[in-house]
VMD Tcl script that draws the C-alpha trace (Angstrom):
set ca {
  {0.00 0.00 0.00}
  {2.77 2.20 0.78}
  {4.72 1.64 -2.06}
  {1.74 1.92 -4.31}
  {1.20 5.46 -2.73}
  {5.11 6.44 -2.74}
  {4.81 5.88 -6.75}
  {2.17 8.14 -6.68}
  {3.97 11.19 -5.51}
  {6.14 13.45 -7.68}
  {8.25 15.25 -5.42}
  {10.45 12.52 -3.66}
  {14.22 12.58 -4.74}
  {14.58 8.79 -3.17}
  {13.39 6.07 -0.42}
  {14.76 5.25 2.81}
  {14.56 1.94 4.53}
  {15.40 1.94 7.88}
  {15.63 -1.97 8.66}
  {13.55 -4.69 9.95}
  {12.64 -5.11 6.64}
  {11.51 -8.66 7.40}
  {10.32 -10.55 10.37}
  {12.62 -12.77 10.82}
  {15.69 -12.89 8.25}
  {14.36 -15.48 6.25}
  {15.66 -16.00 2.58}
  {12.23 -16.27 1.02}
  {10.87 -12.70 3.56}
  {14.23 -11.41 1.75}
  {13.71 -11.94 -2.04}
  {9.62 -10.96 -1.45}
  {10.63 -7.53 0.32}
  {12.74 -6.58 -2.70}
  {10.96 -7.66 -5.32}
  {8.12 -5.16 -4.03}
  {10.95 -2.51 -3.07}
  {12.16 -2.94 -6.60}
  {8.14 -1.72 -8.14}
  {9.22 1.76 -6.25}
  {9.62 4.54 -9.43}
  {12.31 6.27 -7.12}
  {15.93 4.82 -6.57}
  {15.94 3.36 -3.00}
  {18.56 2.81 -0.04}
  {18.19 -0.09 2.76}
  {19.82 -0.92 5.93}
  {19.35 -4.11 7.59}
  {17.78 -4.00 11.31}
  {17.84 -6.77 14.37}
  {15.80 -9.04 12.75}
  {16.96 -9.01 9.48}
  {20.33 -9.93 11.15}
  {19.94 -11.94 14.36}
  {17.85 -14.68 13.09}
  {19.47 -14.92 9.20}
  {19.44 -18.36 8.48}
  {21.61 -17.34 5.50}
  {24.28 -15.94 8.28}
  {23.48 -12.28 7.14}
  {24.69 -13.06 3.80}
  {21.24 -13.24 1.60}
  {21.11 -8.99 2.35}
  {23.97 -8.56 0.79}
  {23.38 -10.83 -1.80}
  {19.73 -9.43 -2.72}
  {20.69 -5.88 -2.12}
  {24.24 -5.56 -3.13}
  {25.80 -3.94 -0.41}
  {25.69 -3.58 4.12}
  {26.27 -0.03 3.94}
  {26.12 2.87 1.24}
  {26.83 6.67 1.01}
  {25.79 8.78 -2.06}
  {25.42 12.79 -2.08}
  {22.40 14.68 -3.50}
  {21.54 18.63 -3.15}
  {24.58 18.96 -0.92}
  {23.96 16.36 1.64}
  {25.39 13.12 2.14}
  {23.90 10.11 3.10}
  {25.71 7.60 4.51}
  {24.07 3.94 6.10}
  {25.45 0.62 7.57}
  {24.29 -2.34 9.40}
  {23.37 -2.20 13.27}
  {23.45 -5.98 14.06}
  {23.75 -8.06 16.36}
  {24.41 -10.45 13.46}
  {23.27 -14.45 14.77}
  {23.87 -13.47 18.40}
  {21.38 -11.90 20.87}
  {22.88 -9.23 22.21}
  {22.39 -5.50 22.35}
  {23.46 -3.55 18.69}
  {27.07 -3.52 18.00}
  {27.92 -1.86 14.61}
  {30.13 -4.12 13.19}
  {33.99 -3.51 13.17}
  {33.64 -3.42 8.99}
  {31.42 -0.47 9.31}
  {33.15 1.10 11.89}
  {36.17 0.94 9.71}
  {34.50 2.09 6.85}
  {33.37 4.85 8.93}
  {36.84 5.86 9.84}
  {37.98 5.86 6.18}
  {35.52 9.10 5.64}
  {36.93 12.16 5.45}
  {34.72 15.41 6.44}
  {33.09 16.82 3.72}
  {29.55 17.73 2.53}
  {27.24 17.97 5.47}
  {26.34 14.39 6.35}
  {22.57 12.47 7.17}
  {23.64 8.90 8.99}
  {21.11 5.78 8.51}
  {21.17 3.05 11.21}
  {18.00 1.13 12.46}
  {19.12 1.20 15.71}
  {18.77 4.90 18.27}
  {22.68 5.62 18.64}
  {22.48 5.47 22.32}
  {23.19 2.47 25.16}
  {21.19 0.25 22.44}
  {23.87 0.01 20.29}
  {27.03 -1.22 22.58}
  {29.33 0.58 21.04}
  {27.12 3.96 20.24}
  {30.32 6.70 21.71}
  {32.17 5.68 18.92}
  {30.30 5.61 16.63}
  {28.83 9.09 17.74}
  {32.40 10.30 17.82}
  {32.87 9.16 14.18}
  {29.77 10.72 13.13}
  {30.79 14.48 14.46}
  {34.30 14.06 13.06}
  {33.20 13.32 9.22}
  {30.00 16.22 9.75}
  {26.80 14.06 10.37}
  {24.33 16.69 11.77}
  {21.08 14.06 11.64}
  {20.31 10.46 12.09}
  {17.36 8.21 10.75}
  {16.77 4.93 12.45}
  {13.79 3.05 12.84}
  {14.13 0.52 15.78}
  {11.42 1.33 17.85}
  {8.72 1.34 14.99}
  {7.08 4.24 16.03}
  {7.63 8.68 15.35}
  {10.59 9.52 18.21}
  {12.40 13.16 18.11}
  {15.67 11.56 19.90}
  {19.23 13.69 20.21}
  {22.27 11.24 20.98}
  {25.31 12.88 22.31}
  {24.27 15.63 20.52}
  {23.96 14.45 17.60}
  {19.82 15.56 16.61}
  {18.29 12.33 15.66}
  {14.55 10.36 14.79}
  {13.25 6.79 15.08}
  {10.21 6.45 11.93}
  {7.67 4.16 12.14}
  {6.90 1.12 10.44}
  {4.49 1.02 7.55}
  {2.16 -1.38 9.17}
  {-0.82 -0.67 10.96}
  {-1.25 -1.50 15.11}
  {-4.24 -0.89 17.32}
  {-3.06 2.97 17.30}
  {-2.26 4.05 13.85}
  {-3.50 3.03 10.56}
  {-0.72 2.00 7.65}
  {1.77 4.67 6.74}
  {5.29 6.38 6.61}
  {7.13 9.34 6.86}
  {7.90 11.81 4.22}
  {11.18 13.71 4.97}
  {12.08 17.65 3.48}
  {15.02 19.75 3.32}
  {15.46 22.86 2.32}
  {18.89 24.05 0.98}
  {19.78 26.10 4.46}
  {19.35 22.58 6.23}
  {15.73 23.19 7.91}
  {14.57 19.40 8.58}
  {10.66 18.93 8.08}
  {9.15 15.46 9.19}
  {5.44 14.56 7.66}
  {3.61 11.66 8.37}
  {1.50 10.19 5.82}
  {-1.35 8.18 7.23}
  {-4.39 5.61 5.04}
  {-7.34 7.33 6.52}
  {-10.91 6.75 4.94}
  {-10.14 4.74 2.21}
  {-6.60 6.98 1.19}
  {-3.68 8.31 1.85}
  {-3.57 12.01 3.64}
  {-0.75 14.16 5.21}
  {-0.77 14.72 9.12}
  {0.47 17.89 10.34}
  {4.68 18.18 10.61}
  {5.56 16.13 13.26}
  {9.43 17.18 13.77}
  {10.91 19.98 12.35}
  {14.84 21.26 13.19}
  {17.54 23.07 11.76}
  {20.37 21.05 10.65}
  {23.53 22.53 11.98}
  {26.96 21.68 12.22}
  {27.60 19.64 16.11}
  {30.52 19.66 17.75}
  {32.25 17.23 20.03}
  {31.75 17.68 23.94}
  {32.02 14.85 24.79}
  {34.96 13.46 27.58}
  {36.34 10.22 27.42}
  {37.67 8.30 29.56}
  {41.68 6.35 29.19}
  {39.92 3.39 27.94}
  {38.03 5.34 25.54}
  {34.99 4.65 26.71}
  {32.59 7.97 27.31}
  {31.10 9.74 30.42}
  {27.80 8.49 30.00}
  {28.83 4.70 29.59}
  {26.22 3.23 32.25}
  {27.85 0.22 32.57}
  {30.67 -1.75 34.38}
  {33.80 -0.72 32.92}
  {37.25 -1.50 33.20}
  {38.55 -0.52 36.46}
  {36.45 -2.85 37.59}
  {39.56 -5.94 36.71}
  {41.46 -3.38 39.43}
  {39.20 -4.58 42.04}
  {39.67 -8.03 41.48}
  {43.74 -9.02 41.25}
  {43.11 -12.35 41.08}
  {42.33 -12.82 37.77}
  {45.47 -11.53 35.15}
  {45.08 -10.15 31.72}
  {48.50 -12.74 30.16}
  {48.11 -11.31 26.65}
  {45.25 -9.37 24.65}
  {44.78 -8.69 21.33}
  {42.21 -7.10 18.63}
  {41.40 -8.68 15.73}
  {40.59 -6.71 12.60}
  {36.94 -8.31 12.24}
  {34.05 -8.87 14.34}
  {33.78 -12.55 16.35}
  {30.68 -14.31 17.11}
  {31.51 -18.31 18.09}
  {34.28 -20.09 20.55}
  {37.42 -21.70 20.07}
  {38.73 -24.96 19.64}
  {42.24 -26.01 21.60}
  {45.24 -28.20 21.53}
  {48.55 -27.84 23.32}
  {49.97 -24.70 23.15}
  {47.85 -23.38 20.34}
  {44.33 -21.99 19.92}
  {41.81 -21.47 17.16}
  {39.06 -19.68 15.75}
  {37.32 -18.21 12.64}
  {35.95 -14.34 12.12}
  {32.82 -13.42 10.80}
  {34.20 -12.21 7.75}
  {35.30 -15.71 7.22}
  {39.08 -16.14 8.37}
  {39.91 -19.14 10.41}
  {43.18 -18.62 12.41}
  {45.97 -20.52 14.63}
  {47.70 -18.91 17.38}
  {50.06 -19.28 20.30}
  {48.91 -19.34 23.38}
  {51.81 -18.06 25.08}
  {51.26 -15.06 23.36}
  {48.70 -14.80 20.92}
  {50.89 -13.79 17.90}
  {49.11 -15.99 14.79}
  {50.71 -19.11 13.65}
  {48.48 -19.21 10.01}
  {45.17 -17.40 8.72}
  {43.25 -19.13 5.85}
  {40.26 -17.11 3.97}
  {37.58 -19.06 3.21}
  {35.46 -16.21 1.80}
  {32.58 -16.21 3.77}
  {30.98 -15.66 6.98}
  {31.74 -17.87 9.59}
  {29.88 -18.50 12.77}
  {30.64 -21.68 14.07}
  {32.86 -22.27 17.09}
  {35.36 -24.97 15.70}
  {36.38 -28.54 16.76}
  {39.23 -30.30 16.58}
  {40.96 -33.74 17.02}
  {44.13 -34.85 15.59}
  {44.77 -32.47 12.92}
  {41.35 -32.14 12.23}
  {40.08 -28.54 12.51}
  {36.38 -28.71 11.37}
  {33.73 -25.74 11.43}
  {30.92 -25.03 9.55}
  {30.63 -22.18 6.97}
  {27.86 -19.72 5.37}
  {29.03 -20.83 1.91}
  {26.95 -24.15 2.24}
  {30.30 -26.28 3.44}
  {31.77 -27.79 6.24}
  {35.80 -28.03 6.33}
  {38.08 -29.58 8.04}
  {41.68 -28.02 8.12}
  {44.72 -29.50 9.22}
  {45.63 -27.44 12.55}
  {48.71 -27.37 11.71}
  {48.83 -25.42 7.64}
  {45.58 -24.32 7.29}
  {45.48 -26.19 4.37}
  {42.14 -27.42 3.67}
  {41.88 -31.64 3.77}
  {38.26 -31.93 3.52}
  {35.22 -30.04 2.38}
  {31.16 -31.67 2.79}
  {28.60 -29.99 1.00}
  {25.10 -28.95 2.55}
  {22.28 -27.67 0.77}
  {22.47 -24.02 2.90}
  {24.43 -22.03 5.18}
  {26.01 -24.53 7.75}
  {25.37 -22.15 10.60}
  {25.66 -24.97 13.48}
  {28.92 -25.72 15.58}
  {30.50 -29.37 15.25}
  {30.23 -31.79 17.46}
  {33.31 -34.39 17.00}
  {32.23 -38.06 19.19}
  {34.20 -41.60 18.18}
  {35.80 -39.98 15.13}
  {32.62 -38.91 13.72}
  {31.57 -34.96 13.12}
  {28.27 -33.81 13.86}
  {26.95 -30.72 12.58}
  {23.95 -28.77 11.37}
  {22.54 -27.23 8.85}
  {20.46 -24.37 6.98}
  {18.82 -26.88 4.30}
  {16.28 -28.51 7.16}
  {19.48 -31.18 7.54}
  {21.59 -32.65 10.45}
  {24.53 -34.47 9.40}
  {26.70 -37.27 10.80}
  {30.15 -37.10 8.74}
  {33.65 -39.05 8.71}
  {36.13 -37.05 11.03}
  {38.88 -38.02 8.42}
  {37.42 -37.79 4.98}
  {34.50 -35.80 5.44}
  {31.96 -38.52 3.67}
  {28.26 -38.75 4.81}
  {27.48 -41.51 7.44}
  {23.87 -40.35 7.97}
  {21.80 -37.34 6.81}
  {18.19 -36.32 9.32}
  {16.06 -34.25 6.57}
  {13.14 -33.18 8.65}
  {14.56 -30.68 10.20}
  {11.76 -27.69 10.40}
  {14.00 -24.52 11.11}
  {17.63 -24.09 10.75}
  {20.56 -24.62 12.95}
  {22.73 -22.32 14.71}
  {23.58 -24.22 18.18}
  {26.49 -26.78 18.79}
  {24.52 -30.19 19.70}
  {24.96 -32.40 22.56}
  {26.05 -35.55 21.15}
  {26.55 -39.31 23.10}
  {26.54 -43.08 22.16}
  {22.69 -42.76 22.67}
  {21.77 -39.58 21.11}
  {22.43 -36.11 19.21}
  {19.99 -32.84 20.64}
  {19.94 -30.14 19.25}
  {17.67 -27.23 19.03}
  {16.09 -25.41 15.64}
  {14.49 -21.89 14.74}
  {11.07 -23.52 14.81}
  {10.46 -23.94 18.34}
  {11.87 -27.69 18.21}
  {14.16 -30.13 19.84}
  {15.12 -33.10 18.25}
  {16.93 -36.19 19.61}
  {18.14 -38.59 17.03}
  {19.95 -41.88 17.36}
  {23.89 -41.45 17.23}
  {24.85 -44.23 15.09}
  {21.62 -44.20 12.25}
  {20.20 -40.76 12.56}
  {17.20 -42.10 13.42}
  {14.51 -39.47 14.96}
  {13.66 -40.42 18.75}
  {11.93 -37.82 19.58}
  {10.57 -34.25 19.25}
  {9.62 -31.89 21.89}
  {8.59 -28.22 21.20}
  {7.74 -25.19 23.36}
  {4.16 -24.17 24.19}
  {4.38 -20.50 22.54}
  {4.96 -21.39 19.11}
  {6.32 -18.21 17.87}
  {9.77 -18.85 16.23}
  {11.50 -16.55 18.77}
  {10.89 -18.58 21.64}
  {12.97 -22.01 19.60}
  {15.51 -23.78 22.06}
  {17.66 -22.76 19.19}
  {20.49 -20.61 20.44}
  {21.38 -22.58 23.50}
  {23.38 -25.68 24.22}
  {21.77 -28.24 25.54}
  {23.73 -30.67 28.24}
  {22.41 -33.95 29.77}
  {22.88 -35.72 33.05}
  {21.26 -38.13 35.18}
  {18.96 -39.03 32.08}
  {17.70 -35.11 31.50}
  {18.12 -33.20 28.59}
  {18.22 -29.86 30.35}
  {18.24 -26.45 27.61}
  {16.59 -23.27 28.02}
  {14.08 -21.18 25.83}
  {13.35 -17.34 25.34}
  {10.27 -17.72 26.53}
  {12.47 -17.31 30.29}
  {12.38 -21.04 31.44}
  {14.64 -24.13 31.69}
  {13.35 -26.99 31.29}
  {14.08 -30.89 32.00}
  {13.08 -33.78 29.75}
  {13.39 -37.06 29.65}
  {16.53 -37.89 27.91}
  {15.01 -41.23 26.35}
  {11.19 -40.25 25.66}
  {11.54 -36.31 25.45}
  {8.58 -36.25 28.14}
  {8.85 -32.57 29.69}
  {9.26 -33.61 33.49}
  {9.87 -30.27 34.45}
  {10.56 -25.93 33.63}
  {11.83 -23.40 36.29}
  {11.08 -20.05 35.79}
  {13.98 -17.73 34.64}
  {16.12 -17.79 32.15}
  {17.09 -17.23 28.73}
  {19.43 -18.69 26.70}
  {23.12 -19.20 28.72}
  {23.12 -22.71 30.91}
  {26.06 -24.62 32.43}
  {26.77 -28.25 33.73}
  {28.77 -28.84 36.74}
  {31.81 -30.57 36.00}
  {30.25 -33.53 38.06}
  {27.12 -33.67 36.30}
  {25.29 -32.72 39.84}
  {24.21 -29.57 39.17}
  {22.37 -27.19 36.47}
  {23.21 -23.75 36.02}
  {21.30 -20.88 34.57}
  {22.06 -17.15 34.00}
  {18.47 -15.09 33.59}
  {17.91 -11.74 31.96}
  {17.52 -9.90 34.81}
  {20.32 -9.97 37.08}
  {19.87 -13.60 38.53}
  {21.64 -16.60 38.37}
  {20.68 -19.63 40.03}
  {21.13 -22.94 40.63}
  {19.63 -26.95 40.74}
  {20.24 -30.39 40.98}
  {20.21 -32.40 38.04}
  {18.26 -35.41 39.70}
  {15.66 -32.81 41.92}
  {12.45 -34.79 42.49}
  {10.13 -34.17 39.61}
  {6.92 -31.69 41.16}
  {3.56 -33.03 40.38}
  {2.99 -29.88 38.51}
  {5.86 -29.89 36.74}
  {7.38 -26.50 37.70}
  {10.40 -26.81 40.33}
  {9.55 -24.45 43.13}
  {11.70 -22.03 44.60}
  {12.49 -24.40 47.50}
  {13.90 -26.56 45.62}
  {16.75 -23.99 43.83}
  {20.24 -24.59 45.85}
  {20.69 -21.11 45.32}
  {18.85 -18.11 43.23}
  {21.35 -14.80 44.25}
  {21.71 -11.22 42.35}
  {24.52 -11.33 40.47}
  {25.09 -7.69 39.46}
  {24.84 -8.30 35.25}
  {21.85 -6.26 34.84}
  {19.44 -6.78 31.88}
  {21.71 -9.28 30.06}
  {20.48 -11.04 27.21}
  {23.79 -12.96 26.60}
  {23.53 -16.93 25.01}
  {26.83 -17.91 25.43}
  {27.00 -21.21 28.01}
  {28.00 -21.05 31.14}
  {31.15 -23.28 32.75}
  {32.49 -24.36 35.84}
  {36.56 -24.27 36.52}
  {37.36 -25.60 40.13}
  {34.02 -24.64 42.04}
  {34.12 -21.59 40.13}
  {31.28 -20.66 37.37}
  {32.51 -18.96 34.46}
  {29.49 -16.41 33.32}
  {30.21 -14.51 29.76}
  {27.98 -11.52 29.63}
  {26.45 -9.72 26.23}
  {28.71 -6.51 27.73}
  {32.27 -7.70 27.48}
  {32.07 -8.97 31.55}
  {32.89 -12.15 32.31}
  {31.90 -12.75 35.99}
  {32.54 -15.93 38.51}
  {30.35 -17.31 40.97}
  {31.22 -19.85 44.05}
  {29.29 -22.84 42.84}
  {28.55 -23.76 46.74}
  {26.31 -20.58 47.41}
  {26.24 -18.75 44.49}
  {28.60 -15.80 46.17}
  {30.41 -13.66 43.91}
  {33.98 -14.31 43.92}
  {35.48 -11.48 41.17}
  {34.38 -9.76 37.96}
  {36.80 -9.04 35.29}
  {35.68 -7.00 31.56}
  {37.31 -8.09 28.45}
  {35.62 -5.32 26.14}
  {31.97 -3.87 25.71}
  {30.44 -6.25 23.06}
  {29.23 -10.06 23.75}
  {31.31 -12.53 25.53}
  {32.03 -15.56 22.96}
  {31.97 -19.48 23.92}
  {35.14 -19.60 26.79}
  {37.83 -22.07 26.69}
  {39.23 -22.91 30.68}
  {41.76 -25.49 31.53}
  {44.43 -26.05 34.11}
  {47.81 -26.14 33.06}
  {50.35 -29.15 34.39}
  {52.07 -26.02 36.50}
  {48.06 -26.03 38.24}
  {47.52 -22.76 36.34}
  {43.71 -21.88 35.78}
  {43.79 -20.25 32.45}
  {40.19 -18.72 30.61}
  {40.53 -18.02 27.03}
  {38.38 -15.61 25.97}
  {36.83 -13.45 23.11}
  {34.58 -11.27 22.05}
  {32.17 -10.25 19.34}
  {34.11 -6.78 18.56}
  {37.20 -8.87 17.77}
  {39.29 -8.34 21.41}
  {41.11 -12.36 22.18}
  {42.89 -12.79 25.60}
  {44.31 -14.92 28.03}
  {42.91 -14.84 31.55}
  {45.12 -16.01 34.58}
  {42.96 -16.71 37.25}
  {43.82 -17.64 41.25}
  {41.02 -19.46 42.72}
}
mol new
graphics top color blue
foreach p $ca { graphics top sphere $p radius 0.5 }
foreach p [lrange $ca 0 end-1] q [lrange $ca 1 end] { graphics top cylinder $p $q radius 0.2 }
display resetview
């Protein structure tokens, strides 16, 4: 209707998008939005939003294939226009504009005055918004569209004047419509809202207007570079807490969303971007770096010189650890989005294409292909000699026989929207429970053999953890909690675990934290990534906070912990904005 009503006008020089262009990423939502975007009579602009990028089963790389680019800048009338993705891209976490379009950013120079396009509010939403901001007053923005919210907001982010649009589509408080934006050539800003009333299309009154003037910095920052009105922990926080040592740190020059894999004294992991690297642990200097070429978010495994992951470009490789060099490569039918799994010398793993595949650690051939899978795959499964479960984007979890792929069973979440899936999370087992939770803010216990729910606690998310025993369940919530329960607690006749039965529910100081990355226990100690570049510890006895330590601002990946033969406890840690380091920790 919009677009019908857009090619209708004749005074319109182009056509913003402002993201959340679909519902949920999907590569059929994709090619339908632009084949109506492309019966517009006006030359158009797009920038992906959350859910064009968190739930891509394509790995965010349908967008750019359909549209041809993740961020643009053209001139018109003397203004620039400049746009990029917000993210998060496959990870729930708060907006972090990827390190690509930050350095794109940084490669302006000042010039014509400058309108920025981002979906999300350049504020605490986007984690990290001061600089970004700071980039935006160096190369002239004076404006920014976004479009987050989905509703008319006059905004102004560290100075910076700013509005959030609405969406096109109709709620219970405004009929179907969109903005319509002016300029005049001294810079005045005028905002009109275009509304379907009675059967057409009619202009509101202005809703914002604003004179578009140049804004300078006055902002302070602080020796990490972090700004004054950063509400969060930040890093002289690790001064508090001298028992945990930063060995080595480094940045790496693309964005990081999965874990590592490990073997003597070397480490590895991929990029988004799609590099898979090798480096020392004594001091993280890289050993080798192979391209693949595309977007990678799979946390790798490895045994013997086997380094498998799975890849956006429809493959899975394996790599020998030591070269780089690829050995094997198995072909899936989409995006292989899922982290492997390696059990008895067979890789498990996966898929985009509605597939999970058992394959042959050493020459990549297929032992066993499940092809009824409903949603696509993005967790790393729990695998045994009994079963593989896993988790999919349609609200399933599946548990298939390790040696055929037979199915066993199914078991899917009440609320049936596609956001609620046990799909992000890894699922762990003990005293014959599957235990997983779901965004719908429980964890919940089945029976490993039947997949009969026995059991949910409230709270939750995403992030759970398995004592090193098997004894005990661990589960960081949203909302500042973490808690705790025994893997073999007494099943209640109405199959929710009451509070009584928790060994321990205690604040542990997070905040809102939205975070999926599992938890793990080192020693007594749980390991807690955050989605704000924390990583905190909690006594496993009680729950008590024994020492924080921040790595960076953006989401905590997958950890690796270990002891050393010299009784060193050692974390291994990244994050998504690219920051890798070595954690020394005294228990």
């Amino acid at each position: 209707m919009c677009i019908k009503d857009i090619n209708n006008l004749d005074s319109l020089d182009f056509v913003l998008f402002g993201g959340d262009i679909t519902d949920f990423g999907a590569d059929d939502e994709l090619y339908s939005v632009k084949q109506m975007m492309d019966s517009l009579r006006y030359k158009y602009y797009v920038v992906p939003g959350n859910h064009d990028c968190k739930w891509s089963e394509s790995g965010c790389n349908t967008f750019k294939k359909v549209f041809g680019y993740e961020q643009f800048q053209f001139s018109i009338k003397g203004w620039r226009f400049l746009g990029c993705s917000c993210g998060p891209d496959m990870r729930m976490a708060p907006a972090l504009v990827p390190k690509e379009s930050m350095d794109w950013l940084a490669s302006l120079e000042p010039g014509e005055p400058s309108i920025f396009v981002n979906h999300f509010p350049q504020d605490t939403s986007v984690l990290n918004y001061f600089d970004v901001t700071r980039q935006l007053k160096r190369i002239g923005v004076r404006f920014t569209i976004g479009g987050h919210w989905h509703n008319n907001y006059s905004l102004n982010f560290e100075g910076i004047p700013a509005v959030l649009g609405r969406s096109s589509m109709k709620d219970k408080h405004k009929p179907e419509g969109y903005n319509v934006f002016a300029i005049t050539p001294e810079g005045k800003v005028t905002i009109t809202e275009r509304r379907y009333v009675d059967g057409k299309f009619k202009n509101l009154e202005p809703w914002y207007t604003n004179d578009l003037v140049p804004v300078p910095e006055t902002m302070t920052y602080d020796a990490d570079g972090i700004s004054e009105s950063y509400p969060w922990m930040r890093y002289d926080v690790n001064k508090q807490y001298p028992q945990v040592r930063e060995l080595w740190k480094v940045h790496e020059s693309g964005n990081i969303a999965s874990g590592f894999a490990r073997a003597g004294e070397y480490a590895y992991y991929a990029t988004c971007s799609g590099v898979v690297n090798c480096i020392k642990l004594t001091d993280g200097s890289k050993v080798w770096s192979r391209d693949i070429g595309s977007k990678i978010f799979s946390t790798p495994a490895l045994q013997d010189r086997y380094l498998v992951f799975g890849c956006s470009d429809e493959n899975t490789y394996a790599l020998d650890a030591s070269t780089g060099e690829v050995i094997w490569t198995s072909e899936a039918q989409g995006p292989v989005m899922g982290s492997p799994v390696i059990h008895n010398n067979v890789v498990y793993i996966g898929a985009s294409d509605g597939c999970f595949r058992a394959l042959d650690l050493y020459t990549g051939r297929e032992i066993w292909k499940f092809d009824d899978v409903k949603g696509f795959i993005e967790c790393r499964a729990f695998v045994d000699d009994e079963q593989v479960v896993f988790g999919d984007w349609s609200c399933r979890l599946y548990s298939l026989d390790t040696k055929t792929g037979a199915l066993q069973w199914t078991w899917q979440c009440d609320k049936r929207a596609r956001v609620f899936s046990p799909a992000a999370c890894w699922p762990v087992k003990s005293n014959g429970r599957i235990f997983f939770v779901v965004p719908d803010r429980k964890a919940y216990a089945v029976d490993a053999k039947t997949g009969k729910q026995l059991f949910y606690v409230n709270g939750g998310r995403e992030a759970i953890g398995l004592s090193e025993d098997g004894s005990t369940v661990f589960i960081k919530t949203m909302f500042h909690k973490s808690y705790a329960f025994r893997a073999d607690a007494p099943v209640p006749s109405d199959g929710v675990l009451p509070p009584e039965q928790l060994l321990w529910n205690v604040e542990n100081g997070s905040g809102y934290e939205i975070g999926t990355t599992a938890l793990s226990e080192m020693d007594g100690v749980l390991i807690t990534p955050t989605d704000k570049g924390n990583i905190f510890a909690l006594s496993t006895a009680d729950g008590s906070l024994l020492w924080y330590h921040k790595i960076s601002i953006a989401l905590v990946n997958p950890l690796e912990t270990w002891k050393t033969k010299e009784g060193k406890n050692l974390i291994l840690a990244s994050a998504m904005d690219g920051v890798i380091t070595l954690l020394e920790v005294t228990l």
